[in-house]
C-alpha positions, 0 to 999 in steps of 0.5 A, a space after each residue: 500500500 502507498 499513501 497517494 493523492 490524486 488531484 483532478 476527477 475528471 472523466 480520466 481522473 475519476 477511474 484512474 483514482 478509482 484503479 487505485 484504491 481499488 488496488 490497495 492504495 491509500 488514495 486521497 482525491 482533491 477536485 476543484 468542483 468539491 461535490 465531485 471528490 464527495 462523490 468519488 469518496 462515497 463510490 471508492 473510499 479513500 479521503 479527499 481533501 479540500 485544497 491540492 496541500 491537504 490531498 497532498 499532506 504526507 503523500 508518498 506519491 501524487 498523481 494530477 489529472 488537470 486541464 492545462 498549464 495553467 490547471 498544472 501550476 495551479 495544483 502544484 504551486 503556492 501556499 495551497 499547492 501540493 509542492 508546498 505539502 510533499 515531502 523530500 523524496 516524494 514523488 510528483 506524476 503528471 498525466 496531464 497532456 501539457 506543454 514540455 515548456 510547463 514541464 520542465 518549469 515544475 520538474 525544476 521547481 520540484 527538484 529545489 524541494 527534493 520532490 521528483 517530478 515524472 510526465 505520464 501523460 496518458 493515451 486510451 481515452 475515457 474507455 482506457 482510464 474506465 478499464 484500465 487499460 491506458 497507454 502512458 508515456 513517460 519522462 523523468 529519472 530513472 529511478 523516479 520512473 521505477 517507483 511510479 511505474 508500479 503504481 501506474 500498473 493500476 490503470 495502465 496496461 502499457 507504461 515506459 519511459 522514452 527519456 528524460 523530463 519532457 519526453 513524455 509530453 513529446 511523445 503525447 505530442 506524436 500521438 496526437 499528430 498521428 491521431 489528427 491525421 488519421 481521424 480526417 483521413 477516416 472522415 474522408 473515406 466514409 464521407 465518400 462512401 455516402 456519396 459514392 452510395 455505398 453501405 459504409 458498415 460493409 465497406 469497414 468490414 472489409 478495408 478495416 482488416 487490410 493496410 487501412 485498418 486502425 483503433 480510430 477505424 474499429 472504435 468509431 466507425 459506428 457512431 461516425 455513420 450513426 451521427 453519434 458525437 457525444 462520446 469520447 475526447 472533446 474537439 476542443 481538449 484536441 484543440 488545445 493538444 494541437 496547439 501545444 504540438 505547433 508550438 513545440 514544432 516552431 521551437 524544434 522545426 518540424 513541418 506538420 502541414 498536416 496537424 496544421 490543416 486539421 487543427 483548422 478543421 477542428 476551428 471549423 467544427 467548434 464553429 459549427 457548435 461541436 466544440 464538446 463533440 468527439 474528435 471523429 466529429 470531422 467528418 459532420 463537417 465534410 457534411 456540413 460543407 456539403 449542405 450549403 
């Protein structure tokens, strides 16, 4: 058993906290909205505190889940931070999907306080963090890493180290480039199937088990032809992602022209309202474009 605290219970945070309980961590929770860490203790046991330094206090290990680098520093900074209630020698994982540039910032600060500092952010969606069964990329020490990879285990059927602070959030990077493209490119065949007057349920079938075959094709697919978009990773959290990926590219000078235009086309589904629709929402905007 090991005394950790989990900060953010959103649609990822709420089961991975739950894994660990479940797997007999002592966990204490802290969320912004109050009634959904009350809720969450009722459901799993464990505790919660009311501020990041109380969910923290004592904590071997704590695990955040936020927003975005602005939710990170809030958690972790200042009087009610958790970096302010963690002990030397403890660990800090963050599954946030942040930038590499807020990464290194809090790897640093924590190591002035013998905290380490491990990047774990996540890939499997809300199905993944439910059944624990996510993808985690990470970066930090090695021996940080260690320690932290036990706990993972928890919710993450796959979790490994690709280098030192940042590289997790690099790699999270690399799975969102080749998320977007894919995603457009699926949108495209079965937006062509419609037009083409074809059955896209049988045209899946069998181009699903060939080259074209992907987790975007198996596990969307259905809801795409079924005009079903409230499930799944919101267009804008895919935004935001984007946009952290195109800054990173202007610092190291890669060319994603691609990542570029399918960010666009994602401004256009938030303009057509779909900002909380699932990310495979492109292809209502190719049949948007068609309607007018």
């Amino acid at each position: 058993m090991t005394k950790l605290a989990f900060l953010g219970l959103g649609v990822m945070g709420y089961p991975m906290a739950g894994h660990l309980q479940a797997a007999g961590h002592d966990v204490t929770v802290y969320n912004r909205t109050t009634a959904k860490a009350e809720k969450w203790v009722k459901q799993h046991g464990g505790a919660m505190g009311e501020t990041p330094h109380a969910a923290a206090q004592g904590a071997e290990m704590v695990m955040a889940c936020v927003g975005n680098d602005d939710d990170l520093r809030s958690v972790c900074l200042g009087e009610e931070g958790a970096f302010a209630a963690m002990p030397a020698g403890s660990i800090f994982v963050d599954h946030t999907t942040v930038s590499a540039a807020v990464t290194r910032e809090l790897h640093d600060l924590a190591a002035e306080r013998g905290i380490a500092f491990v990047d774990a952010p996540v890939s499997g969606g809300q199905a993944g963090a439910e059944n624990g069964a996510l993808s985690v990329m990470c970066g930090g020490a090695e021996d940080s890493y260690a320690s932290a990879e036990t706990v993972i285990a928890a919710y993450g059927k796959l979790c490994r180290r690709i280098g030192a602070s940042g590289a997790g959030q690099m790699t999270k990077m690399c799975n969102q480039i080749a998320i977007a493209g894919l995603v457009q490119g699926l949108s495209e065949a079965l937006h062509f199937a419609q037009k083409a007057g074809l059955d896209g349920e049988a045209v899946v079938e069998v181009i699903s088990q060939g080259a074209a075959g992907s987790w975007q094709m198996s596990n969307r697919y259905q809801t795409m032809l079924g005009d079903k978009w409230d499930h799944g990773f919101a267009v804008d959290w895919m935004r935001k992602d984007l946009g952290i990926c195109l800054d990173a590219a202007d610092e190291n000078g890669a060319s994603l022209p691609v990542t570029a235009l399918v960010d666009q086309f994602y401004k256009d589904v938030q303009k057509l309202g779909g900002g909380r629709w699932d990310t495979s929402s492109l292809l209502k905007r190719l049949q948007a474009i068609e309607e007018k």
